[in-house]
DSSP file (Angstrom, degrees, kcal/mol; ACC not computed):
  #  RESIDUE AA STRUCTURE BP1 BP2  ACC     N-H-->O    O-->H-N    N-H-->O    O-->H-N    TCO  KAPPA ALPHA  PHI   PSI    X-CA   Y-CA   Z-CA
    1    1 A X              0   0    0      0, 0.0    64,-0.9     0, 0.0     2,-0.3   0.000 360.0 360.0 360.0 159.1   41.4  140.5  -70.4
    2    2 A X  E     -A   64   0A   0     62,-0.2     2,-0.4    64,-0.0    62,-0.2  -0.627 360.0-148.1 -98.1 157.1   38.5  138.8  -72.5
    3    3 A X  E     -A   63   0A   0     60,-1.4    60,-4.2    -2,-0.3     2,-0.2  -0.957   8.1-138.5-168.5 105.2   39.4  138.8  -76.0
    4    4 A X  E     -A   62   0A   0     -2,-0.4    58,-0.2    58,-0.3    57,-0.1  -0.622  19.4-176.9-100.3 125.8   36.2  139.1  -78.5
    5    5 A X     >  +     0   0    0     56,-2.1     4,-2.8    -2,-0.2     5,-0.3   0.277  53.5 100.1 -91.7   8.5   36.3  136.5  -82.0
    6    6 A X  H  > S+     0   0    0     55,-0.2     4,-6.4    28,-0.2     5,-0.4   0.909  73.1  56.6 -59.0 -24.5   33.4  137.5  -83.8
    7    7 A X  H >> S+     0   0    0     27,-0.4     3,-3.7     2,-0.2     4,-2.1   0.859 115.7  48.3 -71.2 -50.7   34.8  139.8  -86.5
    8    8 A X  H 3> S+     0   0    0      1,-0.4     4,-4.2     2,-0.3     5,-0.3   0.648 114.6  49.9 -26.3 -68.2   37.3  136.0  -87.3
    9    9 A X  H 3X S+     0   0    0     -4,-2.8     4,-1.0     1,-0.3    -1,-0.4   0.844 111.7  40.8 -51.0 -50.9   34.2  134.3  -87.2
   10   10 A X  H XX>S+     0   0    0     -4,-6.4     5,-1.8    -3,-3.7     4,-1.0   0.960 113.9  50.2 -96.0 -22.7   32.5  136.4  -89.3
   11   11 A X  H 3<5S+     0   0    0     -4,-2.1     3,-0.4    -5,-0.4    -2,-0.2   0.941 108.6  56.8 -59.0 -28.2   35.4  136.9  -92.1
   12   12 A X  H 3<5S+     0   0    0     -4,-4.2    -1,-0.2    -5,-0.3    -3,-0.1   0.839 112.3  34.1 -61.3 -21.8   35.7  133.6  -92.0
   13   13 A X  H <<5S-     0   0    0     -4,-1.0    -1,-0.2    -3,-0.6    -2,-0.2   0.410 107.1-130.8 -90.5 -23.4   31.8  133.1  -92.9
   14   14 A X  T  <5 +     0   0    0     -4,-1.0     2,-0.4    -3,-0.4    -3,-0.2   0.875  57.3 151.8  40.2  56.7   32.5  136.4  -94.9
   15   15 A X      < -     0   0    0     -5,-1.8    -1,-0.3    -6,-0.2     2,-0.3  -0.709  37.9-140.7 -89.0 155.4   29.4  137.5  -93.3
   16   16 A X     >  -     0   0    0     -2,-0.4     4,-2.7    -3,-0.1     3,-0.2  -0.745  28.8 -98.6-118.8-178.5   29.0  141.3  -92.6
   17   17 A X  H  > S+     0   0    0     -2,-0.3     4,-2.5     1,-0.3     5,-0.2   0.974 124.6  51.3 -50.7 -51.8   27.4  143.2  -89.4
   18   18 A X  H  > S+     0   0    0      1,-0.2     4,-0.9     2,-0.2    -1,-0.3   0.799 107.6  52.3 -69.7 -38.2   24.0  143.5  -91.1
   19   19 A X  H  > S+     0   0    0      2,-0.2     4,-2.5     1,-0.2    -1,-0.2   0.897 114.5  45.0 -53.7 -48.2   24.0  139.8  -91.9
   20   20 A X  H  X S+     0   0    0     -4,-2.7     4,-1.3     1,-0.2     6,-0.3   0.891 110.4  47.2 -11.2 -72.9   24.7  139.2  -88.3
   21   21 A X  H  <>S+     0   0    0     -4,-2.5     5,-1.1     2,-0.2     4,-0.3   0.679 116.9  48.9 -88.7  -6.5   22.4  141.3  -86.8
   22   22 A X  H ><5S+     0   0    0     -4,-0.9     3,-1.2     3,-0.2    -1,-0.2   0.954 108.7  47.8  46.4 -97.1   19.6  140.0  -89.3
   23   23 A X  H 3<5S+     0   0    0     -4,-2.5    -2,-0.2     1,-0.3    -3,-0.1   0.496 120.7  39.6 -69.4 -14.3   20.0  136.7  -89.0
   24   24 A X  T 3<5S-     0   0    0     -4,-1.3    -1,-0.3    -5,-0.2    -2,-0.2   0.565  94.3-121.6 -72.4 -29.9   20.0  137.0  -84.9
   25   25 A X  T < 5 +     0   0    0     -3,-1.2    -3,-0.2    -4,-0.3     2,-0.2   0.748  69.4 134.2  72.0  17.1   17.7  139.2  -84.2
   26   26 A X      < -     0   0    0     -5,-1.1    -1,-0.2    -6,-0.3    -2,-0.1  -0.663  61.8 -99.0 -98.2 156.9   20.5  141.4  -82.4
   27   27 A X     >  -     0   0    0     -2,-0.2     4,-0.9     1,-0.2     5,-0.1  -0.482  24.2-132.1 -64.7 161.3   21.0  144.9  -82.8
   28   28 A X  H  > S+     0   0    0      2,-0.2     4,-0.8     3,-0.1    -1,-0.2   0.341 107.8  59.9 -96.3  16.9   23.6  145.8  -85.1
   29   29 A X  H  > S+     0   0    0      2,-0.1     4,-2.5     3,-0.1     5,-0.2   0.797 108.4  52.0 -75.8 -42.3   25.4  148.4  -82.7
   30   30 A X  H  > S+     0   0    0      2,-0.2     4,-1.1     1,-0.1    -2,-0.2   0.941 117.2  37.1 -25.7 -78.8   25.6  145.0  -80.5
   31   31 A X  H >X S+     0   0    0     -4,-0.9     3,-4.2     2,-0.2     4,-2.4   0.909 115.0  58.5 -20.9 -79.1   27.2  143.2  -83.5
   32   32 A X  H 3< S+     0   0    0     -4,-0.8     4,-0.3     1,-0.3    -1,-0.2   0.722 110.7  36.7 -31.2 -73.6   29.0  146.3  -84.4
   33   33 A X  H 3< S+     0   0    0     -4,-2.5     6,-0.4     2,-0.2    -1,-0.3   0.416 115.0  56.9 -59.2 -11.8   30.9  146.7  -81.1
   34   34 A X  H X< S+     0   0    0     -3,-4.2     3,-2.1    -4,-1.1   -27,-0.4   0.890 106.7  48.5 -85.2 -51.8   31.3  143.0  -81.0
   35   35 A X  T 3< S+     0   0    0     -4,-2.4    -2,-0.2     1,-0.3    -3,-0.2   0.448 116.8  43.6 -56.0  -5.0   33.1  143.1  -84.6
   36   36 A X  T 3  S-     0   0    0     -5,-0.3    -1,-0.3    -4,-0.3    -3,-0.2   0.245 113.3-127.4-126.3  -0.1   35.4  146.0  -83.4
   37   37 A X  S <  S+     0   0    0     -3,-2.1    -3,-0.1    -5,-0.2   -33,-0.1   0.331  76.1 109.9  90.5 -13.9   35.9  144.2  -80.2
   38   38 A X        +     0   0    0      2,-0.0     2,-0.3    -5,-0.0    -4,-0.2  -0.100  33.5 133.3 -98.6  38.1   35.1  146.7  -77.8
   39   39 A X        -     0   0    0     -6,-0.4     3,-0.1    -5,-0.3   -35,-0.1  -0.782  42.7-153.1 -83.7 153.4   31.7  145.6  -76.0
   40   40 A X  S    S-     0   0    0     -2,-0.3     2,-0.3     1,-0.2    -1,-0.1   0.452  70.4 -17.4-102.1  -6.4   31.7  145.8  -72.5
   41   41 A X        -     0   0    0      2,-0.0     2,-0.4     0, 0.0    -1,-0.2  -0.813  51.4-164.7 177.2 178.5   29.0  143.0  -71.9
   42   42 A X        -     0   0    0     -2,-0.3    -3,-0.0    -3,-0.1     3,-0.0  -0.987  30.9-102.5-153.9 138.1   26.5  141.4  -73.7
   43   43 A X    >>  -     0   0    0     -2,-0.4     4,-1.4     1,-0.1     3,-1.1  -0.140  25.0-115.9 -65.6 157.3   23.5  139.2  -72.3
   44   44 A X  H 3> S+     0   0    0      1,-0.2     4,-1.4     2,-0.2     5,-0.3   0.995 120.9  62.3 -61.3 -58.3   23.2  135.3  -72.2
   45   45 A X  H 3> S+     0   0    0      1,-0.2     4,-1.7     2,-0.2    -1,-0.2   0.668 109.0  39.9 -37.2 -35.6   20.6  135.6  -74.3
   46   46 A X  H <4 S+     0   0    0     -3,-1.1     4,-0.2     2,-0.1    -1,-0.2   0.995 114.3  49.9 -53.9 -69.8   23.1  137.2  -77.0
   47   47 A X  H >X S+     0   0    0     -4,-1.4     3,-2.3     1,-0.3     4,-0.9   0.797 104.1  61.3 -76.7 -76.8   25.8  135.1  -76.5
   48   48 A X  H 3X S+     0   0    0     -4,-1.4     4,-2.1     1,-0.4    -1,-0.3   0.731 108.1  42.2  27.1 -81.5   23.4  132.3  -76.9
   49   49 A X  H 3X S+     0   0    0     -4,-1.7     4,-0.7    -5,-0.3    -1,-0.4   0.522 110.0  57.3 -83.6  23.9   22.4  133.2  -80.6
   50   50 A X  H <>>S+     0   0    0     -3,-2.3     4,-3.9    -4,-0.2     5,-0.5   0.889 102.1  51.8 -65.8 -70.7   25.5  133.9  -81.4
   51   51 A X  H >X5S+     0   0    0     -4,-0.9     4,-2.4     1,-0.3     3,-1.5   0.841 114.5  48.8 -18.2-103.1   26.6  130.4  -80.4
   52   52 A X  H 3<5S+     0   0    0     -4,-2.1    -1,-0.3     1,-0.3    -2,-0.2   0.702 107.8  49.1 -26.5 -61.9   24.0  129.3  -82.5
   53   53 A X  H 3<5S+     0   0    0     -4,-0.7    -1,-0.3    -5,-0.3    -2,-0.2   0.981 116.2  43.2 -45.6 -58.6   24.6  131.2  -85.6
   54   54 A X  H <<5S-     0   0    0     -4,-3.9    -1,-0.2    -3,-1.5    -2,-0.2   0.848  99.7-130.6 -79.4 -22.0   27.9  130.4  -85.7
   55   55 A X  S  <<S+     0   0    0     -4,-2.4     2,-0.2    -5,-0.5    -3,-0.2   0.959  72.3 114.1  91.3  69.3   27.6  126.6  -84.8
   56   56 A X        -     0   0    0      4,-0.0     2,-0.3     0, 0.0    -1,-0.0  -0.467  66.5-109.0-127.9-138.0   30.8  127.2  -81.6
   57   57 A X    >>  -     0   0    0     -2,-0.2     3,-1.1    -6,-0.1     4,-0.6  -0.709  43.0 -85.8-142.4 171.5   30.7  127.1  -78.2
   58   58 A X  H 3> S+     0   0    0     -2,-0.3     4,-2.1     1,-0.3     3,-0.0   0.633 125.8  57.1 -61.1 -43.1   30.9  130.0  -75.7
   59   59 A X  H 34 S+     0   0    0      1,-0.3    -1,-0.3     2,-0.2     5,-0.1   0.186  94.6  59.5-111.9  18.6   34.8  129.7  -75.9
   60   60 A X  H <4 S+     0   0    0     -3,-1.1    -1,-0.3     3,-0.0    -2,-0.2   0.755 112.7  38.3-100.7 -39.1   35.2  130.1  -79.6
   61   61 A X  H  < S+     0   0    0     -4,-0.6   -56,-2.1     1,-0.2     2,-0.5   0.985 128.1  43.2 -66.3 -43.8   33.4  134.1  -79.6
   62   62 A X  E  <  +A    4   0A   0     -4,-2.1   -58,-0.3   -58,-0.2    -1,-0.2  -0.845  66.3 169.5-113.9 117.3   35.2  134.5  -76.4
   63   63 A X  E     -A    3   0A   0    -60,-4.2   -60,-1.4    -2,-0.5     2,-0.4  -0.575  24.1-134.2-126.7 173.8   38.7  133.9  -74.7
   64   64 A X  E     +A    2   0A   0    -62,-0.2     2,-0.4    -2,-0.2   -62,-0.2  -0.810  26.8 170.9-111.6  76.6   40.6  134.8  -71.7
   65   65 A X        -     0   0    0    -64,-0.9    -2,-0.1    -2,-0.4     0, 0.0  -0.951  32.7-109.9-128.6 138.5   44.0  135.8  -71.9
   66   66 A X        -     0   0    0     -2,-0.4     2,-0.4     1,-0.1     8,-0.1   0.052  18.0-163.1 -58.9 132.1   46.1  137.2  -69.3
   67   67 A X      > -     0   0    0      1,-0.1     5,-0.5     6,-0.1     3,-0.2  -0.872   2.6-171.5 -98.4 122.9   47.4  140.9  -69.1
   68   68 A X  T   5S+     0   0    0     -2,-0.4     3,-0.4     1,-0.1    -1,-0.1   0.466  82.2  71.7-104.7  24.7   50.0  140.9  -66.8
   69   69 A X  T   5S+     0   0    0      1,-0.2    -1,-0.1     2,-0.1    -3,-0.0   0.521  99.7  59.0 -83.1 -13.5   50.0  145.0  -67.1
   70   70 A X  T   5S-     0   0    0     -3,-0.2    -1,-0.2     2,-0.1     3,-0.1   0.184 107.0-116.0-116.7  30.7   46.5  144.6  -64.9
   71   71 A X  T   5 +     0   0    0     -3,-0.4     2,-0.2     1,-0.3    -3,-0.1   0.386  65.2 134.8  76.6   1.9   47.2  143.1  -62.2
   72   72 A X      < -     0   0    0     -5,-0.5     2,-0.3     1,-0.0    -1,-0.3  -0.522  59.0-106.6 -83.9 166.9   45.4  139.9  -62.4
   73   73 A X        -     0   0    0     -2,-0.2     2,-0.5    -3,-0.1    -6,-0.1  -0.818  31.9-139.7 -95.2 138.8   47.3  136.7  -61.4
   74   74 A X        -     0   0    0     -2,-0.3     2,-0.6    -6,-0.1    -6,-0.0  -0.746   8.8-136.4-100.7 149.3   48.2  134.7  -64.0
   75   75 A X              0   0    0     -2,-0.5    -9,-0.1     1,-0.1    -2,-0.0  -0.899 360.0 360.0-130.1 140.6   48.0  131.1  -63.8
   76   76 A X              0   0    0     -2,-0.6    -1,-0.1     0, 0.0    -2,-0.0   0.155 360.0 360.0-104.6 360.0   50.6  128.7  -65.1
């Protein structure tokens, strides 16, 4: 499963949604559903100012760790 880090990122910034989606230009139901963790995809173009805003790389908003209730193969 993909495993979302904005709301970290933004408590850590004590930023809120509406500062987010502001300062991005994104919508804030995007934001929203990224801070509660449940988007189901989001455009380069997002992901992009996100990156930026938060000064991370691609692999700090988002990570990859293995479910092994869904049937993917995990690798060791």
């Amino acid at each position: 499963m993909i495993k979302c880090h904005v709301s970290r990122l933004m408590g850590e910034r004590r930023v809120r949604v509406a500062d987010v989606a502001r300062d991005t230009g994104l919508h804030r139901n995007l934001v929203g559903l990224l801070w509660q963790g449940e988007v189901r995809r989001i455009e380069i173009d997002a992901l992009n100012s996100l990156c930026a805003y938060f000064g991370v790389p691609v692999g700090e908003i988002f990570e990859y760790v293995a479910d092994p209730t869904d049937g993917s193969p995990v690798v060791t």
